[in-house]
C-alpha positions in Angstrom: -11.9 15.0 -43.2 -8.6 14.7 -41.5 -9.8 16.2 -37.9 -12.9 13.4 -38.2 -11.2 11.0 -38.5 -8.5 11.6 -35.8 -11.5 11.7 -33.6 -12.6 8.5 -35.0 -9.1 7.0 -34.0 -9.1 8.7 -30.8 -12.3 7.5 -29.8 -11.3 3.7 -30.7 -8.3 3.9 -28.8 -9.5 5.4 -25.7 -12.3 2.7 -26.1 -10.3 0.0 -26.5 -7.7 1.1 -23.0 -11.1 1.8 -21.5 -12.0 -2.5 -21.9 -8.9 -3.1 -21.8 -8.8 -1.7 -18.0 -11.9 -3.6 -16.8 -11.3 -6.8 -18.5 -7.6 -7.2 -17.8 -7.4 -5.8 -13.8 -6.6 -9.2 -11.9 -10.0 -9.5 -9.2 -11.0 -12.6 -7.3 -13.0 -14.5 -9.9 -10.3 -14.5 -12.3 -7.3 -17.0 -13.6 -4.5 -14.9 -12.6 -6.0 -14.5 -8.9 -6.1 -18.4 -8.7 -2.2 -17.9 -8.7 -1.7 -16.2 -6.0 -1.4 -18.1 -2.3 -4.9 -16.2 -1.3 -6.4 -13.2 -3.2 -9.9 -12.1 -0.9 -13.3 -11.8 -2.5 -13.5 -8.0 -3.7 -10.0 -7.5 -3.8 -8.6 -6.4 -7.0 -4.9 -5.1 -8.8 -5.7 -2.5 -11.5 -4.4 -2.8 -15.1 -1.6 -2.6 -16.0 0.9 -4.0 -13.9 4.3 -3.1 -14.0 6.0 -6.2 -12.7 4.0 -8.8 -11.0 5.9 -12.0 -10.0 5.9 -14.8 -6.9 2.1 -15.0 -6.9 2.0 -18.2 -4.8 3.9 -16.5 -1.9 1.3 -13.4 -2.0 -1.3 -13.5 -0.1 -4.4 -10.4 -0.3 -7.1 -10.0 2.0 -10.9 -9.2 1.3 -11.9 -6.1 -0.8 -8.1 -4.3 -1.3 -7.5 -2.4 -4.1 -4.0 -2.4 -5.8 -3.4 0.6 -8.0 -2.3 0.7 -12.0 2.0 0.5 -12.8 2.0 -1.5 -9.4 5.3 -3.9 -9.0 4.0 -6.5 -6.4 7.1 -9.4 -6.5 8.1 -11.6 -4.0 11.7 -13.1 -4.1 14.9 -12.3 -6.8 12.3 -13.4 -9.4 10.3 -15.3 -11.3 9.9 -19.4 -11.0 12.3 -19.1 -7.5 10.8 -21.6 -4.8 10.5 -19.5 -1.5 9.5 -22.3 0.8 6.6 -23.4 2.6 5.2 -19.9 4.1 3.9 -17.0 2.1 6.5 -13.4 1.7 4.0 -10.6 1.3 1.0 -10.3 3.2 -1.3 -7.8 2.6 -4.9 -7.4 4.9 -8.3 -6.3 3.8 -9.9 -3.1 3.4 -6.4 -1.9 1.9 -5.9 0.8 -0.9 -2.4 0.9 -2.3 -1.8 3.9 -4.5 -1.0 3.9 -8.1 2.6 3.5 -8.9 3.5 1.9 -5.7 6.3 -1.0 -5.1 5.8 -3.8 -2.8 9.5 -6.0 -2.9 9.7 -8.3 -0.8 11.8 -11.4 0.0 11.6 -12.2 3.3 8.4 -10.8 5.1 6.6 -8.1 4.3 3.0 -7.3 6.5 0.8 -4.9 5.8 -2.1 -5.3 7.7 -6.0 -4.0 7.7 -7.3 -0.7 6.1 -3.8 0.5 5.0 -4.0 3.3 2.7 -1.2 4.8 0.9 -0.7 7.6 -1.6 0.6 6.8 -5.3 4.5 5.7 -5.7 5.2 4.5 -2.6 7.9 1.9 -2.1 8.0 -0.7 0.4 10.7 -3.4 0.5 12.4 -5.7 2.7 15.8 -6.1 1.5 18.8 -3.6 0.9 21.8 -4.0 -1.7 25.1 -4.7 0.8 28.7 -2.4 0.2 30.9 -3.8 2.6 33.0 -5.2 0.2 34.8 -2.5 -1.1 36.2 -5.0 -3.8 33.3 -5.9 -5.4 30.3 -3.9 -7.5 28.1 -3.5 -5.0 25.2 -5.0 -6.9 27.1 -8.4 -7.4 27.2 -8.7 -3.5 24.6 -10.6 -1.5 21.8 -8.1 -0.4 20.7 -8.4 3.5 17.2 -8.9 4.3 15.3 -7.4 7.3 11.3 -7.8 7.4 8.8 -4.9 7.3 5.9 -4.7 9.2 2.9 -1.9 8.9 0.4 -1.7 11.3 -3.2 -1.8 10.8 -5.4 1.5 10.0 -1.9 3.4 9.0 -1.6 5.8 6.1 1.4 6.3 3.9 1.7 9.5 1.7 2.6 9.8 -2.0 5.9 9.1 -2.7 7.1 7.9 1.1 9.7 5.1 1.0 9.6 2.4 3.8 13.2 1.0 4.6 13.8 -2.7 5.8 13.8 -3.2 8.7 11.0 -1.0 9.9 8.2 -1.6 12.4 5.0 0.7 12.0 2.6 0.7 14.8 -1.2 1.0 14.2 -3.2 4.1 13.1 0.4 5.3 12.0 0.9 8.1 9.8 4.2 8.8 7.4 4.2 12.4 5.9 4.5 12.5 2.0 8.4 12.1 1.0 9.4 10.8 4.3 11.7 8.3 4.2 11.3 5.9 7.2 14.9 4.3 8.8 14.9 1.0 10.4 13.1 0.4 13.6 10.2 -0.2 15.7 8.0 3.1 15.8 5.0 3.5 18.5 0.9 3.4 17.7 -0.4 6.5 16.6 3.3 7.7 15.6 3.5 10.6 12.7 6.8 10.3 11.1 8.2 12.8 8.9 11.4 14.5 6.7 14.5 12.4 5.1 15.6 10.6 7.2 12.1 10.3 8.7 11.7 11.5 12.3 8.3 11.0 15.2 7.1 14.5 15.0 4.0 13.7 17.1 2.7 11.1 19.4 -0.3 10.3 21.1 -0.9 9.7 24.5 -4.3 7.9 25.9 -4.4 10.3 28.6 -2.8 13.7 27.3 -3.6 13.4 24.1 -1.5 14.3 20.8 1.9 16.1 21.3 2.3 18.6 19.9 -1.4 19.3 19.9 -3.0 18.9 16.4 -4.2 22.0 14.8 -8.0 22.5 13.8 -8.8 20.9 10.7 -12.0 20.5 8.2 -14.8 17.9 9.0 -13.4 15.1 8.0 -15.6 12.5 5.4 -16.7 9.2 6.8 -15.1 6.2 4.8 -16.6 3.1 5.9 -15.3 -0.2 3.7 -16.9 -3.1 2.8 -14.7 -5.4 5.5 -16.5 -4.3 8.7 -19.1 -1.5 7.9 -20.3 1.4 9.5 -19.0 1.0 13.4 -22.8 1.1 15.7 -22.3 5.5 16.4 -21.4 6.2 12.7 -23.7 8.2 11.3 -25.7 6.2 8.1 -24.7 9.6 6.0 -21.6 11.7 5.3 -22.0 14.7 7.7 -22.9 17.9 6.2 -20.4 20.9 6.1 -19.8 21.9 9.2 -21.2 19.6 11.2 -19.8 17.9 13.9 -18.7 14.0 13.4 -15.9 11.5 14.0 -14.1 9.4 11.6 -15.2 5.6 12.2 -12.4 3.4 13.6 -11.0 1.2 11.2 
């Protein structure tokens, strides 16, 4: 009797989180997206959140998905007035992983088909020390804006700095942590404190040279579609096929 009705109880419960999940995820067509400065058709921020605040200085593009236990604030807090212009910007065709921290107070741009891994953090501002007389946290923090250019990828766990300048099509190894400054298209960046440790050249190609890899699985998105020499299906095992440009 007891075991039946634990899996009574543990049926209820996993279908209530399971409605739960689709009813309360914010998506376009719903109150909570009406708060925020733009929110694209298709887009959507999984439930829960962990911290969600400054709505009307967010703006999302068309069909970007935010993971579950997301923080996604914009300014010191809630009810602050941050001016005219929005502080977060995030493009279309994104997928932010699960976990993930998007802070931002000043600027923060992320632009189209951005994909990062789960518990990544990305923030624009920096607690201050200079004061040696005073707790560091009661001193004023020092804002720098973060950019990330389109069609980049971001591992699991990677933490963006302010200050820092991705190109486009970049890639940022899983851990890395990336220091201020401007990096180059097509840059891979890796190790604490993150480092270029490849590069791309139009006319040499990568350096160093990439190894062989598996055929890699075309992703197309519901922003563009499937660029003209795409195939119309994923490529069998072993066949030969490019990865659509974002």
């Amino acid at each position: 009797m007891g075991a039946r009705v634990s899996r009574l109880l543990s049926w209820i419960i996993r279908s209530v989180w399971s409605y739960a999940r689709r009813k309360a995820e914010i998506r376009s067509d719903s109150r909570a997206a009406r708060r925020f400065a733009r929110f694209g058709a298709g887009s959507a921020i999984a439930f829960p959140t962990a911290t969600l605040y400054g709505e009307p200085w967010i703006e999302i593009g068309v069909h970007t998905v935010l993971g579950g236990d997301m923080t996604l604030a914009a300014g010191m807090g809630p009810d602050y007035d941050l001016g005219p212009g929005t502080v977060v910007r995030i493009g279309s065709g994104c997928a932010i992983g699960r976990g993930s921290h998007i802070v931002a107070h000043k600027s923060v741009d992320i632009g189209d088909h951005v994909y990062t891994g789960p518990y990544v953090y990305i923030t624009d501002q920096n607690h201050a020390y200079a004061n040696t007389e005073m707790p560091v946290g009661l001193q004023w923090p020092v804002d720098d804006p973060v950019s990330i250019g389109d069609g980049s990828w971001i591992g699991a766990n990677a933490v963006i700095l302010p200050g820092v300048h991705l190109g486009r099509n970049s890639v940022v190894a899983a851990g890395t942590v990336v220091r201020p400054g401007t990096y180059p298209d097509h840059a891979v960046i890796a190790g604490v404190p993150g480092k270029v440790v490849r590069t791309h050249d139009p006319e040499v190609g990568w350096e160093p040279p990439l190894r062989e890899s598996g055929t890699p699985t075309r992703v197309p998105t519901p922003v563009t579609g499937l660029p003209p020499e795409a195939p119309a299906e994923p490529p069998g095992p072993g066949s030969a096929t490019r990865f659509p440009p974002a």
